[in-house]
CHARMM-style PDB file with segment names, atoms N, HN, CA, C and O in Angstrom:
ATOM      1  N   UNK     1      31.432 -45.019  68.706  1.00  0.00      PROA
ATOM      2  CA  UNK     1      30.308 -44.308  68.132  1.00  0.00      PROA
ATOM      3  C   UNK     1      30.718 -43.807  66.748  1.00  0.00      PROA
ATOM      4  O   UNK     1      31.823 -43.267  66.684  1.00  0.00      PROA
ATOM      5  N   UNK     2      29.874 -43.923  65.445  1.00  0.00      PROA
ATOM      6  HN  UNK     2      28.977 -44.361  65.497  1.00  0.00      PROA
ATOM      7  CA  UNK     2      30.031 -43.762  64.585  1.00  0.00      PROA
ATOM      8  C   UNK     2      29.582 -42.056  64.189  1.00  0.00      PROA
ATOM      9  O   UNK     2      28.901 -41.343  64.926  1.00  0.00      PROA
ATOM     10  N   UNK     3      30.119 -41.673  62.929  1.00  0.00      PROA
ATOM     11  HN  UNK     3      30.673 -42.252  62.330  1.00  0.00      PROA
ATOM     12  CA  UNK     3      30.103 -40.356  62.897  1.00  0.00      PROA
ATOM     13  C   UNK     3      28.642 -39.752  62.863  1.00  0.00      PROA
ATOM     14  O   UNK     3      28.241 -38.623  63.144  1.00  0.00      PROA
ATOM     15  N   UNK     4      28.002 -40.848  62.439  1.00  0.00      PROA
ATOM     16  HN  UNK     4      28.327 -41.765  62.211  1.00  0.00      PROA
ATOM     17  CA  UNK     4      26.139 -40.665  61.998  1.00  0.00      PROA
ATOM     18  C   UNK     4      25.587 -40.704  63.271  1.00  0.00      PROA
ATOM     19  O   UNK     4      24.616 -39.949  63.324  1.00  0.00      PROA
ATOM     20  N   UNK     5      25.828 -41.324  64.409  1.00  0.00      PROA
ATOM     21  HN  UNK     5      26.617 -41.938  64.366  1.00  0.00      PROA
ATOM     22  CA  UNK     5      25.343 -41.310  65.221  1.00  0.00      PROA
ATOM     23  C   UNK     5      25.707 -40.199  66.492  1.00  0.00      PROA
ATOM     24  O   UNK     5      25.083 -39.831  67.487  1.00  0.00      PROA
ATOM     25  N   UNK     6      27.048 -39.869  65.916  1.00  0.00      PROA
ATOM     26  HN  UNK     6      27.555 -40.168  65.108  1.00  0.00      PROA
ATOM     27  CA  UNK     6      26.962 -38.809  66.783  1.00  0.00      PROA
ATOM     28  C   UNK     6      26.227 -37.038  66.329  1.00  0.00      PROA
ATOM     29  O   UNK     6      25.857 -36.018  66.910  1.00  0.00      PROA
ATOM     30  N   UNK     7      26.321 -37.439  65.296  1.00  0.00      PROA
ATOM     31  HN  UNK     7      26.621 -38.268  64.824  1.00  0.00      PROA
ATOM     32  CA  UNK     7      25.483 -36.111  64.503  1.00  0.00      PROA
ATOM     33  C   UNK     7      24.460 -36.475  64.668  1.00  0.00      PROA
ATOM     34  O   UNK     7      23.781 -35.515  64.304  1.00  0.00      PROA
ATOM     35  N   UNK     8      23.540 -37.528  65.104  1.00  0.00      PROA
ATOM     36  HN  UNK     8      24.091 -38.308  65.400  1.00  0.00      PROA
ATOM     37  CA  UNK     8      22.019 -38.025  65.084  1.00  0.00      PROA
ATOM     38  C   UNK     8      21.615 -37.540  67.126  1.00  0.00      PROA
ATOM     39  O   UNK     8      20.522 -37.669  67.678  1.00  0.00      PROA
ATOM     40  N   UNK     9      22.988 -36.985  67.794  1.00  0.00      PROA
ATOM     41  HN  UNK     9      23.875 -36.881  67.345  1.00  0.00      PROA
ATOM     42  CA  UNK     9      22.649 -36.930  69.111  1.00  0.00      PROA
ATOM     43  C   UNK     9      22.725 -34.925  69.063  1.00  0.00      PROA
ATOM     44  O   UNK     9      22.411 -34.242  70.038  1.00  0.00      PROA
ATOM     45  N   UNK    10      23.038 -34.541  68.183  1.00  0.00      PROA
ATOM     46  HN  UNK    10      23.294 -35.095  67.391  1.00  0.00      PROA
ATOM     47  CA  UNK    10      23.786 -33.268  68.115  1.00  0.00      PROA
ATOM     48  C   UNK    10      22.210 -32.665  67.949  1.00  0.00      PROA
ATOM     49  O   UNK    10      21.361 -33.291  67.314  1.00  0.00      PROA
ATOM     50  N   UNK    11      21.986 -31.612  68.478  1.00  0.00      PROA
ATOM     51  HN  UNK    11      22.675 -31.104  68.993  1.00  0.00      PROA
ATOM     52  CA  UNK    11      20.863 -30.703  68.240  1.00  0.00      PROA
ATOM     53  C   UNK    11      21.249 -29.715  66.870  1.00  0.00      PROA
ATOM     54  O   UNK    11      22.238 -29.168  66.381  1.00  0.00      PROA
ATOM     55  N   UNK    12      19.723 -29.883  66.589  1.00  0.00      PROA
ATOM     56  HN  UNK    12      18.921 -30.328  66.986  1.00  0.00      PROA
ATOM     57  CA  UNK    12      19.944 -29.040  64.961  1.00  0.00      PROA
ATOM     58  C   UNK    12      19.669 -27.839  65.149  1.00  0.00      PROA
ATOM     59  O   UNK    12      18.884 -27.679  66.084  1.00  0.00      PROA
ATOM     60  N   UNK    13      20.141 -26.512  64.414  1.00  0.00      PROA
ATOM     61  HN  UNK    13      20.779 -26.642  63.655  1.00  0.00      PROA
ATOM     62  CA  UNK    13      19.738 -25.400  64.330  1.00  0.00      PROA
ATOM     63  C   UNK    13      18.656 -24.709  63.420  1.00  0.00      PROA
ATOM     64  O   UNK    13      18.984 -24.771  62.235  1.00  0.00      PROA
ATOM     65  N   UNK    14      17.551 -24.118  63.620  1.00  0.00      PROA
ATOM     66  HN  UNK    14      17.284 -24.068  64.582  1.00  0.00      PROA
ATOM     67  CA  UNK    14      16.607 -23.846  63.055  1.00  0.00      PROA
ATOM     68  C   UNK    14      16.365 -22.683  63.545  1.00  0.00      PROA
ATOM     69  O   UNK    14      15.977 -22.527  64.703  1.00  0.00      PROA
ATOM     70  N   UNK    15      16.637 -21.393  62.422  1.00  0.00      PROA
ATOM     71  HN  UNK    15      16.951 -21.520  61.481  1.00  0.00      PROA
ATOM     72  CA  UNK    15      16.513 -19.995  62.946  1.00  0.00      PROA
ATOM     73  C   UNK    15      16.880 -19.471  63.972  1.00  0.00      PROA
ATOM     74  O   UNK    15      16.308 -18.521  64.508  1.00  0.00      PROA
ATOM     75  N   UNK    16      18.239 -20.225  64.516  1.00  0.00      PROA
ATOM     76  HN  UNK    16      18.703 -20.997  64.080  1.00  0.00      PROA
ATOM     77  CA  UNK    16      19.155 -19.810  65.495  1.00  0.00      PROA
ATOM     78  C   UNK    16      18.631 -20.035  66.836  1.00  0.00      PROA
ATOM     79  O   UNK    16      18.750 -19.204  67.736  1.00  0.00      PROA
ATOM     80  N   UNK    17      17.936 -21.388  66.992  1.00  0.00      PROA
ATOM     81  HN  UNK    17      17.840 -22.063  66.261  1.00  0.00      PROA
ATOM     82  CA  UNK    17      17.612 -21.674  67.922  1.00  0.00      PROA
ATOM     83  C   UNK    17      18.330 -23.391  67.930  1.00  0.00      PROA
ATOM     84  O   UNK    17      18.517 -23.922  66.835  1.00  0.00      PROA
ATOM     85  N   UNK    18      18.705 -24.182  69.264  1.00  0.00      PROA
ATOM     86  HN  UNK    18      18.554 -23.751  70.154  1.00  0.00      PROA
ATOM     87  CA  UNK    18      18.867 -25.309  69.374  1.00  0.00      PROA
ATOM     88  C   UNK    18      17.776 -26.130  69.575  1.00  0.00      PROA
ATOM     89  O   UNK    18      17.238 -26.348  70.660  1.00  0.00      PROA
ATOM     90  N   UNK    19      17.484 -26.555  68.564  1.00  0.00      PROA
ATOM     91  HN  UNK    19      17.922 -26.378  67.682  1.00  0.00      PROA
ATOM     92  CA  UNK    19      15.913 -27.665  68.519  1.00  0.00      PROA
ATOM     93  C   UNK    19      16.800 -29.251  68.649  1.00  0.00      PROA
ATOM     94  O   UNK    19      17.962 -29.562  68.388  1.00  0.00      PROA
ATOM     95  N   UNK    20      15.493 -30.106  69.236  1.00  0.00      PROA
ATOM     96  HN  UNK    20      14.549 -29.854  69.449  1.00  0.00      PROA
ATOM     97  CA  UNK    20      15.829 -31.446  69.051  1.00  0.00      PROA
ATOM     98  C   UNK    20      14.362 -32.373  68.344  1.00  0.00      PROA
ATOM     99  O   UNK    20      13.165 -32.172  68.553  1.00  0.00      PROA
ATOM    100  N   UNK    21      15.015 -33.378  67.495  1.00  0.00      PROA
ATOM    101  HN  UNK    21      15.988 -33.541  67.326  1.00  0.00      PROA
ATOM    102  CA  UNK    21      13.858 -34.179  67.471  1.00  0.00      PROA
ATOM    103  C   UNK    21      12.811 -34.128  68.194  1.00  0.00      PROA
ATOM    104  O   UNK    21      12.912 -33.245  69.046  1.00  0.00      PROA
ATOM    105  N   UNK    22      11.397 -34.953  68.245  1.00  0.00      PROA
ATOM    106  HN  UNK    22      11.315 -35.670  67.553  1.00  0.00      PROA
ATOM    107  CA  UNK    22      10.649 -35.175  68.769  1.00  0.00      PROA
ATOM    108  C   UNK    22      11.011 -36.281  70.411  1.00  0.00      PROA
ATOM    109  O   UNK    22      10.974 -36.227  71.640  1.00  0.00      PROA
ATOM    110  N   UNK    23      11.431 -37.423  68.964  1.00  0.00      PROA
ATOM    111  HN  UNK    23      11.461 -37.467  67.965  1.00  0.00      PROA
ATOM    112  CA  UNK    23      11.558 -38.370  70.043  1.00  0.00      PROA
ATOM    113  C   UNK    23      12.787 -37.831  70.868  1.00  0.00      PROA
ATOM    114  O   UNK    23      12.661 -38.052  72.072  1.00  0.00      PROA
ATOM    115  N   UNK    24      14.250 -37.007  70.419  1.00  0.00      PROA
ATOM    116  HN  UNK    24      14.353 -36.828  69.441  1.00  0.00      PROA
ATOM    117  CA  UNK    24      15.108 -36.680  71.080  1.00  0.00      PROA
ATOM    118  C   UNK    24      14.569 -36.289  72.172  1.00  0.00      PROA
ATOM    119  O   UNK    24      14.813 -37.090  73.074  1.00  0.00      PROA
ATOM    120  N   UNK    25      13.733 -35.119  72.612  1.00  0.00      PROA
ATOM    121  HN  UNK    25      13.535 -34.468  71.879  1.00  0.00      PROA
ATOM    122  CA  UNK    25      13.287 -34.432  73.072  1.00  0.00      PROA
ATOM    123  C   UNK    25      12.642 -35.680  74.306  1.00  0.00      PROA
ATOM    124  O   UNK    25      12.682 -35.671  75.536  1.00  0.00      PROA
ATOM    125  N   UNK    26      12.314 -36.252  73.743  1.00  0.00      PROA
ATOM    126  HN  UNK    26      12.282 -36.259  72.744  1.00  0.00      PROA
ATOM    127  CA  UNK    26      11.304 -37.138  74.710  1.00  0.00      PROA
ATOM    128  C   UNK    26      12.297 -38.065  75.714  1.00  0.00      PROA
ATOM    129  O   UNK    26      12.079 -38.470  76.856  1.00  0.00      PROA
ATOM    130  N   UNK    27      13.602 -38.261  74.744  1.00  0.00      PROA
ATOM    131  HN  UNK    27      13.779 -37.933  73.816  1.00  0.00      PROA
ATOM    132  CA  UNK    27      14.582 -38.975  75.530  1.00  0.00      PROA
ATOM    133  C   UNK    27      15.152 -38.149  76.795  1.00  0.00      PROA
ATOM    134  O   UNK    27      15.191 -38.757  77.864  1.00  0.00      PROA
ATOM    135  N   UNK    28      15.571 -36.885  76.759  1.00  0.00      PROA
ATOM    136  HN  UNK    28      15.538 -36.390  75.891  1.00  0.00      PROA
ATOM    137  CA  UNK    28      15.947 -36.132  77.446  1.00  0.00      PROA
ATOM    138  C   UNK    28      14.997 -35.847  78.655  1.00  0.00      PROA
ATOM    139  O   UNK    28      15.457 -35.499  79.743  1.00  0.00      PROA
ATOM    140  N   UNK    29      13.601 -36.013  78.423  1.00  0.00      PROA
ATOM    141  HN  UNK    29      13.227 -36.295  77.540  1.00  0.00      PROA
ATOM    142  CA  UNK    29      13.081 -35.567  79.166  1.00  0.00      PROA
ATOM    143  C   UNK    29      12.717 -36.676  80.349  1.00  0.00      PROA
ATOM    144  O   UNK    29      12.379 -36.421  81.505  1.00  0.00      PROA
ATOM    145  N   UNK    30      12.902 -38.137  79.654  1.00  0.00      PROA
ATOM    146  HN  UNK    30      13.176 -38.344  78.715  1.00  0.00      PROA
ATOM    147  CA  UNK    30      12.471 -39.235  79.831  1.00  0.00      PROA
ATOM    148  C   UNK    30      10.731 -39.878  79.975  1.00  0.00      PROA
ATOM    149  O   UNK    30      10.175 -40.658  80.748  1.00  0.00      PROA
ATOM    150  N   UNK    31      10.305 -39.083  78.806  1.00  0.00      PROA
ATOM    151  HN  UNK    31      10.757 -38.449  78.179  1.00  0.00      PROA
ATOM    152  CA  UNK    31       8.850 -39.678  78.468  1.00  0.00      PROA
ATOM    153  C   UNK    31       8.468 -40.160  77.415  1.00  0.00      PROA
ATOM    154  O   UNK    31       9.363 -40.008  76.584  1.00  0.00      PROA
ATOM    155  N   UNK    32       7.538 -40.708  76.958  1.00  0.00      PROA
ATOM    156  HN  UNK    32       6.810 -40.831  77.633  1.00  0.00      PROA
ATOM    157  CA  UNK    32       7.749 -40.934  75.914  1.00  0.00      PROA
ATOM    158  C   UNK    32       7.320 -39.893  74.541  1.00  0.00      PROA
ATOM    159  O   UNK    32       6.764 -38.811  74.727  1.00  0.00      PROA
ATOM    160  N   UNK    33       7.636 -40.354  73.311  1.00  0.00      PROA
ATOM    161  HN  UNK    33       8.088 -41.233  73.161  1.00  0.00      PROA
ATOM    162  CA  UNK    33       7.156 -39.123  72.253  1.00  0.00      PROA
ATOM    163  C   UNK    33       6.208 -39.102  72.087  1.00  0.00      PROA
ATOM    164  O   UNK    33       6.060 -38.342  71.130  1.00  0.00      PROA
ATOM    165  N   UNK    34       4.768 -39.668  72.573  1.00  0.00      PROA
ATOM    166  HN  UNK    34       4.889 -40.286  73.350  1.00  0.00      PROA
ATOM    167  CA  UNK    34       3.579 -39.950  72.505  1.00  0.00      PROA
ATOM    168  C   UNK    34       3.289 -38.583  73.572  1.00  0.00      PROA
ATOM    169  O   UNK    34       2.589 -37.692  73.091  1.00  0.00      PROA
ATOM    170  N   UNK    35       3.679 -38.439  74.655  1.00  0.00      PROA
ATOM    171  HN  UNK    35       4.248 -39.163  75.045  1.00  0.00      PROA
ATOM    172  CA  UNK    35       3.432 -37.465  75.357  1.00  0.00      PROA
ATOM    173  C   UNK    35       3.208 -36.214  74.776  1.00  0.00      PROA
ATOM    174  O   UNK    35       2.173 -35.566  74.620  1.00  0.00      PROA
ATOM    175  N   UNK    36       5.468 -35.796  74.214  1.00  0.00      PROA
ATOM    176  HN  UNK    36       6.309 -36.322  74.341  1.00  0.00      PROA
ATOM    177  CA  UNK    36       5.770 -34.726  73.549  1.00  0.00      PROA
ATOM    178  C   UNK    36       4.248 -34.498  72.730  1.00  0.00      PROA
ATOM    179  O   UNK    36       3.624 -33.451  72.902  1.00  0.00      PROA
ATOM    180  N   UNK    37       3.803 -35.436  71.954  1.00  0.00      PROA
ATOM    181  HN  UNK    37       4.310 -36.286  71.814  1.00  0.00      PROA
ATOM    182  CA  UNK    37       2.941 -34.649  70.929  1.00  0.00      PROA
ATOM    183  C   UNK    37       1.010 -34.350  71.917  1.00  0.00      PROA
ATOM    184  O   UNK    37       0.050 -33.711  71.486  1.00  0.00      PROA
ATOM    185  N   UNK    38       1.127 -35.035  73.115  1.00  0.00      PROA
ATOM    186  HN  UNK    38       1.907 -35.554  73.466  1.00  0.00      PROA
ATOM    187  CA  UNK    38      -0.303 -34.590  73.511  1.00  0.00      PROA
ATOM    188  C   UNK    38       0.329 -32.975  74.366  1.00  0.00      PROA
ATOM    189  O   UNK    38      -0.358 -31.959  74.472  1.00  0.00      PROA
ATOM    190  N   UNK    39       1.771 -33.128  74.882  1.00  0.00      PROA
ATOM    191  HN  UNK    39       2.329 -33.953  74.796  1.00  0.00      PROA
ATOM    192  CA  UNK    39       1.882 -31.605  75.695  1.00  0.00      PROA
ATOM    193  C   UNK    39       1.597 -30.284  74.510  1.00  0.00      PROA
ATOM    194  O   UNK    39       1.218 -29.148  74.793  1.00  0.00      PROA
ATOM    195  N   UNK    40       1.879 -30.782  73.252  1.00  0.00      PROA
ATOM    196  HN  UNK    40       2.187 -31.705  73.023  1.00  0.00      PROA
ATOM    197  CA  UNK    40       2.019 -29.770  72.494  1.00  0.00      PROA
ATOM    198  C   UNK    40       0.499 -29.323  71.913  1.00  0.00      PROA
ATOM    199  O   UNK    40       0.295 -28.168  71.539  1.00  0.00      PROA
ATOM    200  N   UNK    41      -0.523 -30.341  71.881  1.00  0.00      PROA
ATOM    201  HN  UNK    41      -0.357 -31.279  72.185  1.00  0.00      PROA
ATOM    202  CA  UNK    41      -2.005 -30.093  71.991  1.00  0.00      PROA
ATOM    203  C   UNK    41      -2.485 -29.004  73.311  1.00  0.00      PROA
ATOM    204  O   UNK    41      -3.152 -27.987  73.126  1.00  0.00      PROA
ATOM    205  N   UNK    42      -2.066 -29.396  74.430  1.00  0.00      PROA
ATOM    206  HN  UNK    42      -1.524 -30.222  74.580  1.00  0.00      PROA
ATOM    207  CA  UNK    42      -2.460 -28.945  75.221  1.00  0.00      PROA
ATOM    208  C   UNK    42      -1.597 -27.905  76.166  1.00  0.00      PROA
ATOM    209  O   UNK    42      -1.547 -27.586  77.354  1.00  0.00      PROA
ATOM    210  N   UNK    43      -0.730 -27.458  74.513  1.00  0.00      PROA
ATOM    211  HN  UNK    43      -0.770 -27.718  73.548  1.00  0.00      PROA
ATOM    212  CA  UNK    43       0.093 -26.080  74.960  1.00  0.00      PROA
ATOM    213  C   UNK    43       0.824 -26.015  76.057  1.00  0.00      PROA
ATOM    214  O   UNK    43       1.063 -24.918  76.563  1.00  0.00      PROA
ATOM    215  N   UNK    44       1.434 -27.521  76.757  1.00  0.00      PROA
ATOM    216  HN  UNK    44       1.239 -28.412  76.346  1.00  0.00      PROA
ATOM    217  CA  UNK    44       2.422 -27.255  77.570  1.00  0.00      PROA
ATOM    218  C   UNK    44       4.263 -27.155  77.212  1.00  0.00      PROA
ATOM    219  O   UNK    44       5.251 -26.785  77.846  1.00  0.00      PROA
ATOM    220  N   UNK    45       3.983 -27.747  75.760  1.00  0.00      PROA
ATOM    221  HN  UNK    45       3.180 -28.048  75.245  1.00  0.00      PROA
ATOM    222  CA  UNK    45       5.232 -27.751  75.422  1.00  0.00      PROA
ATOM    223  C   UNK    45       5.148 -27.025  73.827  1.00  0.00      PROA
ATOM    224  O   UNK    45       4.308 -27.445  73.031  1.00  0.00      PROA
ATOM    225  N   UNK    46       6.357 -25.590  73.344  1.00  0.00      PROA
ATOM    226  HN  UNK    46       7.039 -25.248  73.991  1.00  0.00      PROA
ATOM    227  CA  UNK    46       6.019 -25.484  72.705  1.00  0.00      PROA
ATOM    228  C   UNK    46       6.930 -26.111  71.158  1.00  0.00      PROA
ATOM    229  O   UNK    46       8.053 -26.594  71.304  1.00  0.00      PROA
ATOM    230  N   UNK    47       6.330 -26.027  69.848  1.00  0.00      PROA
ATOM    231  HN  UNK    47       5.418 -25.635  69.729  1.00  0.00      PROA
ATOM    232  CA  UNK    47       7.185 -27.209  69.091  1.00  0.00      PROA
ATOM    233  C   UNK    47       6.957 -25.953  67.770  1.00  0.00      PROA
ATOM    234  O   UNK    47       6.170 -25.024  67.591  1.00  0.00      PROA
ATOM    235  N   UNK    48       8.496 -26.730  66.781  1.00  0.00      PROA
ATOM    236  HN  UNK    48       9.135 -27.485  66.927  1.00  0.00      PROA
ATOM    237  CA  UNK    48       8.451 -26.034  65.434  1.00  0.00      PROA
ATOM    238  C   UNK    48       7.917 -27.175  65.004  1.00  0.00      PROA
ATOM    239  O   UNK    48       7.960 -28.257  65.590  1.00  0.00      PROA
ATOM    240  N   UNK    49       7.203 -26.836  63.553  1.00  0.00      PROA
ATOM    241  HN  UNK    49       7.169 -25.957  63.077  1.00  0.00      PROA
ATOM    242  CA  UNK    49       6.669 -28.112  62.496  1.00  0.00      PROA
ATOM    243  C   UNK    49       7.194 -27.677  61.217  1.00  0.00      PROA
ATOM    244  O   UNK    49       6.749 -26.610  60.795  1.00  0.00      PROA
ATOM    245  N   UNK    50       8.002 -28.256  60.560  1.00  0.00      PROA
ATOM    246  HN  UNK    50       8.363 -29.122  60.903  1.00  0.00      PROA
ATOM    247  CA  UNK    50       9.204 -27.749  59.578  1.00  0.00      PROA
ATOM    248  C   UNK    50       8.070 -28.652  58.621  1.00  0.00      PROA
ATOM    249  O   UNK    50       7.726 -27.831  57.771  1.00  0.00      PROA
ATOM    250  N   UNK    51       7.292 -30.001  58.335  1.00  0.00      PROA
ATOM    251  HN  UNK    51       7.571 -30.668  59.026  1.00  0.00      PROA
ATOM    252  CA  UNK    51       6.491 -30.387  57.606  1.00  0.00      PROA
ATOM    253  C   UNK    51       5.943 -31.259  58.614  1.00  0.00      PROA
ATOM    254  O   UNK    51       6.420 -31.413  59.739  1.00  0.00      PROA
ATOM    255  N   UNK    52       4.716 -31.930  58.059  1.00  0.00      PROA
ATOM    256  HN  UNK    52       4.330 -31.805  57.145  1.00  0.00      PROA
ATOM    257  CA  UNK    52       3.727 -32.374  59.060  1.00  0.00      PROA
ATOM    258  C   UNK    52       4.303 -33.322  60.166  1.00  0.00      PROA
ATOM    259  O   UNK    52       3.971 -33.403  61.349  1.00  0.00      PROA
ATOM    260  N   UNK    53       5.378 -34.108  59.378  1.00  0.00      PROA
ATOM    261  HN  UNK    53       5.648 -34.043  58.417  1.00  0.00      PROA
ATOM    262  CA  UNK    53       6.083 -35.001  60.167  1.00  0.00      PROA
ATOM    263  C   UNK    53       7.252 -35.009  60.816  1.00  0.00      PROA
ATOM    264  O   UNK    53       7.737 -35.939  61.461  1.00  0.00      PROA
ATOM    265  N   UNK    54       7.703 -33.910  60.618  1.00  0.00      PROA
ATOM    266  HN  UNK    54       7.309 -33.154  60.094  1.00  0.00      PROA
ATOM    267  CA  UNK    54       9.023 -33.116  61.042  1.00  0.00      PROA
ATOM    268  C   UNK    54       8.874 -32.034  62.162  1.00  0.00      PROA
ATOM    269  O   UNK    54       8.778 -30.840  61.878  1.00  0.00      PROA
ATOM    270  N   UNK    55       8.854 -32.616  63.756  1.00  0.00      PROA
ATOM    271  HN  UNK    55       8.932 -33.586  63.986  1.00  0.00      PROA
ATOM    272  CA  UNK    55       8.547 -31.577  64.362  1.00  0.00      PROA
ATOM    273  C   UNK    55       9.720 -31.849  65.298  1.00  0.00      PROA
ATOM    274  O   UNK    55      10.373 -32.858  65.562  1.00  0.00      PROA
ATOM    275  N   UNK    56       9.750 -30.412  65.757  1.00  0.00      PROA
ATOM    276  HN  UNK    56       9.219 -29.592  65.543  1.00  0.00      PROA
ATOM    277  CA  UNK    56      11.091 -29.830  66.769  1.00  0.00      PROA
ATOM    278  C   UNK    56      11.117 -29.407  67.910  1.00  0.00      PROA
ATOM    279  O   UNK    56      10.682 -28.259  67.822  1.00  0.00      PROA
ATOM    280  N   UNK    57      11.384 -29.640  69.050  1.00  0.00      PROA
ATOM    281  HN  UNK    57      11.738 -30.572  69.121  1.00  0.00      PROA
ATOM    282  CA  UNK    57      11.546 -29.267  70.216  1.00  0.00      PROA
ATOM    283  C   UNK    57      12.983 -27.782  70.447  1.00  0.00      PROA
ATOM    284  O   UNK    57      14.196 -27.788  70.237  1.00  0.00      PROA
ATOM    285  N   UNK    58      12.333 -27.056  70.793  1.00  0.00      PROA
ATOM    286  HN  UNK    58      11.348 -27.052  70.964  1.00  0.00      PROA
ATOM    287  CA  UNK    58      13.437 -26.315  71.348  1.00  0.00      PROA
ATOM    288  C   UNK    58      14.043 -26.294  72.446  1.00  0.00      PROA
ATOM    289  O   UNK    58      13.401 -26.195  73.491  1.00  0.00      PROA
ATOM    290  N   UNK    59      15.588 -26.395  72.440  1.00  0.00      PROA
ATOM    291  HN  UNK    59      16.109 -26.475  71.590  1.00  0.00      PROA
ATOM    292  CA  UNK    59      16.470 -26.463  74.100  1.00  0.00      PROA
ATOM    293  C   UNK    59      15.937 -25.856  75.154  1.00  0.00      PROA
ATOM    294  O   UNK    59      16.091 -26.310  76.287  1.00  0.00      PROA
ATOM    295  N   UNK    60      15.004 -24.366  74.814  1.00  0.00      PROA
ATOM    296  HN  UNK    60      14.880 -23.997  73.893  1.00  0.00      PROA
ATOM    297  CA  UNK    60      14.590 -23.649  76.037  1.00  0.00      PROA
ATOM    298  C   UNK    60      13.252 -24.203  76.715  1.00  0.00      PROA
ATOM    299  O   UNK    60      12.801 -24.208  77.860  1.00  0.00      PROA
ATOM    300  N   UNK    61      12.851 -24.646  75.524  1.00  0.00      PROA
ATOM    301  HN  UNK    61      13.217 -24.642  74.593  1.00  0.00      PROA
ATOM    302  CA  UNK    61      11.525 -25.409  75.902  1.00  0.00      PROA
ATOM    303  C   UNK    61      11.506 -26.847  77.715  1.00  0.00      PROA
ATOM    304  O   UNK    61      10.994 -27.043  78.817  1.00  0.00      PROA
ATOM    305  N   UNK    62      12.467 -27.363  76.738  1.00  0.00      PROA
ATOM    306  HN  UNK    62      12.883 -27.204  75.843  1.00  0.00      PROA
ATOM    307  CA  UNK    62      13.616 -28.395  77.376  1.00  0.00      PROA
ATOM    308  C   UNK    62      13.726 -28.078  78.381  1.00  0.00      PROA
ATOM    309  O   UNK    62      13.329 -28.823  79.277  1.00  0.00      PROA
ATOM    310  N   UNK    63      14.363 -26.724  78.706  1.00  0.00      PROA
ATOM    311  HN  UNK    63      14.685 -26.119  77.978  1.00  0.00      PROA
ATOM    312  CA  UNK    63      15.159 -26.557  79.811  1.00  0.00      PROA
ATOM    313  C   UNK    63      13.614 -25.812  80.428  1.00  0.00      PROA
ATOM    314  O   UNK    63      13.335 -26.235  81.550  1.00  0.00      PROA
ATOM    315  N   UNK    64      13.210 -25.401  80.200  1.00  0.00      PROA
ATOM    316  HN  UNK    64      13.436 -25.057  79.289  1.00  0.00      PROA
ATOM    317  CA  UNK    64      11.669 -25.038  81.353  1.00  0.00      PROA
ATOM    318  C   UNK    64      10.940 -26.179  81.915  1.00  0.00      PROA
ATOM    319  O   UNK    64      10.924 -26.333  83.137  1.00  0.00      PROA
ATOM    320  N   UNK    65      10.309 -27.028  81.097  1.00  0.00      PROA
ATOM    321  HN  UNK    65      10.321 -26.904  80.105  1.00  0.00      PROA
ATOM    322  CA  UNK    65      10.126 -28.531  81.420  1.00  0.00      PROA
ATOM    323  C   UNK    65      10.763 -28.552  82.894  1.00  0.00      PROA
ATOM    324  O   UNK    65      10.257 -28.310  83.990  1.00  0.00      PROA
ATOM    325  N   UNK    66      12.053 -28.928  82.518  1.00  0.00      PROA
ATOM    326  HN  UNK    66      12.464 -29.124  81.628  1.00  0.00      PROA
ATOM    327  CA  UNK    66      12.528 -29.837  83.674  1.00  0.00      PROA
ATOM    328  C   UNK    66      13.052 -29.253  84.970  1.00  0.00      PROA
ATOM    329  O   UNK    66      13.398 -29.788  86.023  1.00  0.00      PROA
ATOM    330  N   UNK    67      13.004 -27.954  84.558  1.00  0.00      PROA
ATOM    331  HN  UNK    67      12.724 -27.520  83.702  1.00  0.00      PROA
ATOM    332  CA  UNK    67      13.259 -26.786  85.658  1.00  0.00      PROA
ATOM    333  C   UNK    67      11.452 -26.944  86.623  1.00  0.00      PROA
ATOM    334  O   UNK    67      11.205 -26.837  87.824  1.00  0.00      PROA
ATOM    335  N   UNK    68      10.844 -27.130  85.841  1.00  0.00      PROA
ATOM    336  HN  UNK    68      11.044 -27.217  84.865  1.00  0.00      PROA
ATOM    337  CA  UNK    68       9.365 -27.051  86.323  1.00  0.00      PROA
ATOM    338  C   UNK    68       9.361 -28.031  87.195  1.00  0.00      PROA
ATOM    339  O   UNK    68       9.072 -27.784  88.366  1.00  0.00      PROA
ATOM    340  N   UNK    69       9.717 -29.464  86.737  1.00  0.00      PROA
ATOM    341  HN  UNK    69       9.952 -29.664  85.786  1.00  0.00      PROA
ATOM    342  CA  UNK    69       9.726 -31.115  87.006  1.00  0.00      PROA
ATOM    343  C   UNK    69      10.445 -30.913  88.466  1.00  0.00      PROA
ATOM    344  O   UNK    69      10.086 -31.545  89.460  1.00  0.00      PROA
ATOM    345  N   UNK    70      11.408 -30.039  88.468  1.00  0.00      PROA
ATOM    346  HN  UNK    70      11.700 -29.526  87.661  1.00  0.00      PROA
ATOM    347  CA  UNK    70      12.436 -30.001  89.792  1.00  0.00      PROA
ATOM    348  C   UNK    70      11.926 -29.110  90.673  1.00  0.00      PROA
ATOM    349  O   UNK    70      12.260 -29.287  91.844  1.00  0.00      PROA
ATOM    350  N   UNK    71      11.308 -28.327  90.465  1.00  0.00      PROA
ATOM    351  HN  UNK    71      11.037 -28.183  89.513  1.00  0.00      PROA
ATOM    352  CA  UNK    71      10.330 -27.533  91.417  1.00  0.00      PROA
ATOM    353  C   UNK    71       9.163 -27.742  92.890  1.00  0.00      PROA
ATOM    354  OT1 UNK    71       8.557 -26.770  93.341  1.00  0.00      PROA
TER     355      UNK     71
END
């Protein structure tokens, strides 16, 4: 694994929170990023938008999701 790609798996920090990509986010969760962006319409998932095309998932977000999913 190259150094870009492992910084491309690394969650970014944004106001001291651990955010991931969109699609990251979607990988983890195992859905697709088409989803991520209808849960976030319909306020099940919540997201930063740093510019229109730049949106962020947060780890806690993440971790409620799938805590829910296992329920």
């Amino acid at each position: 694994m190259t150094e870009k790609e492992l910084m491309e798996c690394l969650p970014t920090k944004y106001k001291g929170r651990m955010m991931f990509r969109k699609k990251e986010a979607a990988e983890i969760l195992g859905i697709h990023p088409l989803t991520i962006s209808r849960w976030e319409k319909e306020g099940k998932i919540s997201s930063v938008r740093h510019t229109k095309r730049s949106v962020f998932i947060s780890l806690s977000s993440i971790a409620k999701l799938l805590s829910e999913e296992r329920a």
